[in-house]
N, C-alpha and C positions, 0 to 999 in steps of 0.2 A: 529369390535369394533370402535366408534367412539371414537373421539378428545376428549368429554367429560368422556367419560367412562378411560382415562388412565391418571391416576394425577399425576403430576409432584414436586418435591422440588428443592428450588433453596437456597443455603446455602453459605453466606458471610464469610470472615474471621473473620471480627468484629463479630458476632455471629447470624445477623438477617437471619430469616428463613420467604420465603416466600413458599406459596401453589398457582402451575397452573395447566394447561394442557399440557401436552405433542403431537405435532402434528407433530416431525420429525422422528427419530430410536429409540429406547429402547435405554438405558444405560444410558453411567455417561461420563459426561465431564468437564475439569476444565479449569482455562483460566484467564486470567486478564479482566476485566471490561469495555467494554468501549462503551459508546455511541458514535452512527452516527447520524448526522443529515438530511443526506440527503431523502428529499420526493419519490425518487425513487431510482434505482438502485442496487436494494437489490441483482439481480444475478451476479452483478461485482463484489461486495463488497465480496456476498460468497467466488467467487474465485479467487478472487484478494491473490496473496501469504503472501502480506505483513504485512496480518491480524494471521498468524500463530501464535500459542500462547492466542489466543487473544478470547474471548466470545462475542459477536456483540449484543448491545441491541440496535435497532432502535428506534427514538425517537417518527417519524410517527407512528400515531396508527393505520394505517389500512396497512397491508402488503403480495404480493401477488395477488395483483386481475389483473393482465397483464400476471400473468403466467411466465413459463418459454420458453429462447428460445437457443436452442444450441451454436447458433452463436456469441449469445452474452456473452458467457464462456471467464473469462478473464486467465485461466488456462485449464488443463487437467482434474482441480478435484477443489473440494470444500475444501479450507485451512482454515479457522476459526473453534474453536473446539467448539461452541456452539454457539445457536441464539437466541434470548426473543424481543415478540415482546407484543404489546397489543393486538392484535388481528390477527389473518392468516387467510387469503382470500383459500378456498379449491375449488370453483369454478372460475378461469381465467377466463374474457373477453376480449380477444383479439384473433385478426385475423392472429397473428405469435404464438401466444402460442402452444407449444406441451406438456407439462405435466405442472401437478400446483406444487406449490413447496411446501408442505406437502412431493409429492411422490418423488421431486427431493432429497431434505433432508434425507427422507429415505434410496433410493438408492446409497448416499455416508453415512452412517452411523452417521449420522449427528444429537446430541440432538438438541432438538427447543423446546425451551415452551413458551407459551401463556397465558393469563388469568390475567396478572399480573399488579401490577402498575408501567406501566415504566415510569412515572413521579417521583414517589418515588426513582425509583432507580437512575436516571438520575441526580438527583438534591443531592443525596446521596454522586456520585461521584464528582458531583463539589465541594461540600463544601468539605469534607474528603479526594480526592484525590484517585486515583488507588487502587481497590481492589481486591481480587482473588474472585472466585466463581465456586461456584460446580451446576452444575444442572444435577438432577438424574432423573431416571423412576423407580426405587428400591424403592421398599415398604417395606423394611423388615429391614435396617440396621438404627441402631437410627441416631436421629438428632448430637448426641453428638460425633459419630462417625464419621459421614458425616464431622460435624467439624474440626475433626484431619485432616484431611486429607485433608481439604481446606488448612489448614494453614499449613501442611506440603506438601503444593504444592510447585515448583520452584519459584519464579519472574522471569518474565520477565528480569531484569539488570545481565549483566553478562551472557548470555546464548548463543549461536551461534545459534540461529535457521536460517541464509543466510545457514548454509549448508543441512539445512533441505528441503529446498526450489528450491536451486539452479537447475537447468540441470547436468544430467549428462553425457553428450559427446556434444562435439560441433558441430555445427547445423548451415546452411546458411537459412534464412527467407528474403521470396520472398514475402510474397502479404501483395499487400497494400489495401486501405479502403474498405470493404464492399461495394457490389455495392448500396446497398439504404442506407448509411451511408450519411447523409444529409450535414453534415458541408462540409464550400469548404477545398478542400485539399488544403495547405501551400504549396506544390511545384505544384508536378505535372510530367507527362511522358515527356515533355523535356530536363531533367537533364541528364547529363555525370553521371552515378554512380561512386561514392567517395567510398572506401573499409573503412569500418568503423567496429571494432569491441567493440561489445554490452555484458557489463560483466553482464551476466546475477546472479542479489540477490533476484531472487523473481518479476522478470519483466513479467510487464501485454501486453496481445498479442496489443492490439490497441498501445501501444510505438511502438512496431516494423512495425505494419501500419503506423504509422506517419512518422517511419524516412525512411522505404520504400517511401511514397510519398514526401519524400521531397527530392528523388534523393539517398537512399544513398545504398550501397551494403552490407549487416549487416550480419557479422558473430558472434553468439552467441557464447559464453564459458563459463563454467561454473565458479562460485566465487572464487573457488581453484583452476584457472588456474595461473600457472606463470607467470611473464613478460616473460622469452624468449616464451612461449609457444605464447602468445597474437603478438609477434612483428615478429614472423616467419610467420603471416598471413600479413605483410605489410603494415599494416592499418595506413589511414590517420587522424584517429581521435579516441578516445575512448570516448565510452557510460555509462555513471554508473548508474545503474537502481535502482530503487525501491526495497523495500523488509524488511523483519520484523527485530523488536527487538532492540538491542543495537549495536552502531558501535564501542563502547571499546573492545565489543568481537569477534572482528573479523580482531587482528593484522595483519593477512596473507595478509589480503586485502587491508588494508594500507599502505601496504610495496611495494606489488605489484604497487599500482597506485601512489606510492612517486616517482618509481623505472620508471615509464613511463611517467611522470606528471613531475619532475623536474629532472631526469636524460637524458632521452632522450626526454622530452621536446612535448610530443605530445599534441595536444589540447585534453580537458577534457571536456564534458558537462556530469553532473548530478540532479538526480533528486529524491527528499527526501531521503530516505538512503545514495544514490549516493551523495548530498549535505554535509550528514553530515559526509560521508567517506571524501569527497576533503577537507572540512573545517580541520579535522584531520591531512590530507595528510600535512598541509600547517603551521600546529605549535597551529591550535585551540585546542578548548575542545567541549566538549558535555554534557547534564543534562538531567537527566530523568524529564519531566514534570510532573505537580502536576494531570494532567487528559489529556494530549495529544489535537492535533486537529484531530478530527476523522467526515469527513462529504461534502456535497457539496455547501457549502454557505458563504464559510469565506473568506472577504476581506482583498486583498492584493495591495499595492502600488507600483509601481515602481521607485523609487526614484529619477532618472534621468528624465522621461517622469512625472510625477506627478499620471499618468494614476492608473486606480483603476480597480483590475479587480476580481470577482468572482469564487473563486478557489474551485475545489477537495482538501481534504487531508486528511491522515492516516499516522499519525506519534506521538511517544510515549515521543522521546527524541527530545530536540532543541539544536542548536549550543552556546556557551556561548559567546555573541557579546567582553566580556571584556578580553578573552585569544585570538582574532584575534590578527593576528599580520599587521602590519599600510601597508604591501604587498595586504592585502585582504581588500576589498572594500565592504560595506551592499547596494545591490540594489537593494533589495526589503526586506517590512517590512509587517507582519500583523499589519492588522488597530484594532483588537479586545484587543491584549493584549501586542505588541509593539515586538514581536519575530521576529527574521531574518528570511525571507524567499526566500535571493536571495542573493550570494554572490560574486563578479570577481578578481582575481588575475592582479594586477595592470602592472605587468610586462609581465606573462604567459600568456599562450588561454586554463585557466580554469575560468570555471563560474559552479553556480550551482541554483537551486530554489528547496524550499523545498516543494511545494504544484505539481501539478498532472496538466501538460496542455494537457492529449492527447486526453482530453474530451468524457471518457467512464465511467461512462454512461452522461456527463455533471459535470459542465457548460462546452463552450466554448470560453469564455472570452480569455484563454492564449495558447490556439491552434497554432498560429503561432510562437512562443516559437523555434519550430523545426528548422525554417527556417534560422535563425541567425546561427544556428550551422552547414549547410549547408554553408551560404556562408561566412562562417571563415575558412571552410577547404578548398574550395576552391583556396584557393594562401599558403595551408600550406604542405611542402614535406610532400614525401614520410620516414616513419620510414627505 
């Protein structure tokens, strides 16, 4: 059966009902809304964790034609619950490609539909703001139906999906960049490895390549690990990673990294999630965004260096600049809509940036990002 032959519906909360095709698994997926912008990178994005929840409509209309490649799996598995594109590429060209991603989509159970106008819907969510959506391969159950049940979907706010996400035993990660992975590595095999451990919320494998190359010894633990658990490994520094949803709903982890971060005092670097956890940790707050920054193209400043760099990002909720407390310092800002995207503790050795420099699949602008948190742990004790 071709792409054409299996039609697909995609059904909004607000009530609009669109008709495509179907070119991933059979079934019914629901999910929050949200556009990416980025021209390429469609198999990070898949499985990148911190899309959990979430419905992926790529803004590129042509998606697909480079194929799939294992290596570049930023998970185990495909975490986004549905995908809408304008068009899917079912024959790859490329000279790494091993399957095209029609058949990778399939093979994780994954809806995807096609045929549709994702300019419509892209510009639906800017103006209106975050919506839920259902897209089905079910012929039979009415539109009216399909409805309820959009809107008695969850949101997003309020949800725990980090423990959906997380690992579950803890795990030492040894290897660092692909060997044809082009950007120069930020450290390098010179380094004394630093025992660092990496609280895994939905963290993408290329983080743990980067901080692998930049010298450090990274023990993963899962989200609901405890302090004592984290500080019987010795570590000279903690990692707070990436990963989906709301950081209100995930007290544990707060407490955890209050409990590490200003009791015992350990240096802290995080990043998006991980950002808007430390922000938390330190007496801020957090706001679900009106449509999130979801994409590879969004300029960021550095507020100190003036410097402008093009960033990755996939995030739902921003930190609210006016509940900082005058402790935490904004050093870095998006240029598009004036949001924090970088914050340091004036006194502590926590810092955090909300955007993605471990440049997978790109940009590379804030790739060296790593290397500062190397050499701060450098002259910082042992826990």
């Amino acid at each position: 059966m071709t792409a054409a032959e299996r039609p697909a519906r995609l059904v909004l909360e607000d009530g609009t009902l669109l008709h495509g095709r179907a070119f991933g698994a059979d079934g019914e997926a629901v999910g929050e809304l949200v556009f990416n912008t980025s021209l390429t990178g469609y198999q990070e994005i898949l499985t990148d964790p911190s899309y959990r929840g979430q419905v992926v409509l790529m803004t590129y209309p042509h998606i697909g034609n480079y194929g799939i490649t294992k290596e570049d799996d930023e998970s185990s598995r495909i975490w986004v619950e549905g995908l809408i594109v304008r068009e899917a590429s079912c024959y790859p060209s490329n000279f790494r490609s091993e399957t095209d991603l029609p058949s990778f989509l399939r093979e994780h159970g994954i809806v995807a539909v096609e045929g549709v106008d994702t300019r419509f819907l892209t510009r639906k969510v800017r103006t209106g703001g975050a919506l839920r959506i259902l897209l089905t391969t079910d012929l039979e159950t009415s539109d009216e139906d399909l409805l309820a049940k959009v809107r008695a979907a969850p949101p997003i706010e309020n949800r725990d999906l980090v423990r959906e996400v997380t690992c579950e035993h803890v795990d030492r990660w040894r290897d660092g960049y692909l060997e044809d992975f082009s950007p120069p590595t930020p450290g390098g095999s010179g380094f004394e490895p630093i025992p660092i451990v990496a609280i895994d919320c939905g963290i993408k494998r290329n983080i743990l390549r980067s901080l692998v190359e930049c010298g450090f010894d990274v023990t993963v633990v899962p989200a609901t690990s405890g302090p004592e658990e984290i500080l019987a490994f010795r570590p000279r520094g903690i990692f707070l990673s990436n990963g989906p949803g709301d950081p209100s709903a995930v007290p544990y982890l707060v407490e955890t990294v209050r409990i590490l971060a200003l009791e015992n005092r350990l240096p802290v670097f995080g990043i998006c999630l991980g950002h808007q956890i430390l922000a938390r940790v330190c007496g801020g707050r957090t706001r679900k965004m009106r449509f999130g920054h979801h994409g590879g193209n969004h300029p960021v400043q550095n507020l100190k260096s003036g410097e402008i760099h093009i960033t990755a990002q996939n995030h739902s909720f921003a930190v609210e600049e006016e509940s900082l407390p005058d402790l935490l310092e904004v050093t870095h800002r998006n240029l598009n809509d004036g949001t924090i995207e970088g914050i340091a503790h004036r006194e502590l050795p926590l810092w955090s940036v909300q955007f993605h420099p471990e440049a997978a699949p790109g940009p590379h602008d804030a790739l060296n990002l790593f290397l500062p948190f190397r050499r701060r742990l450098e002259t910082a004790p042992s826990a």
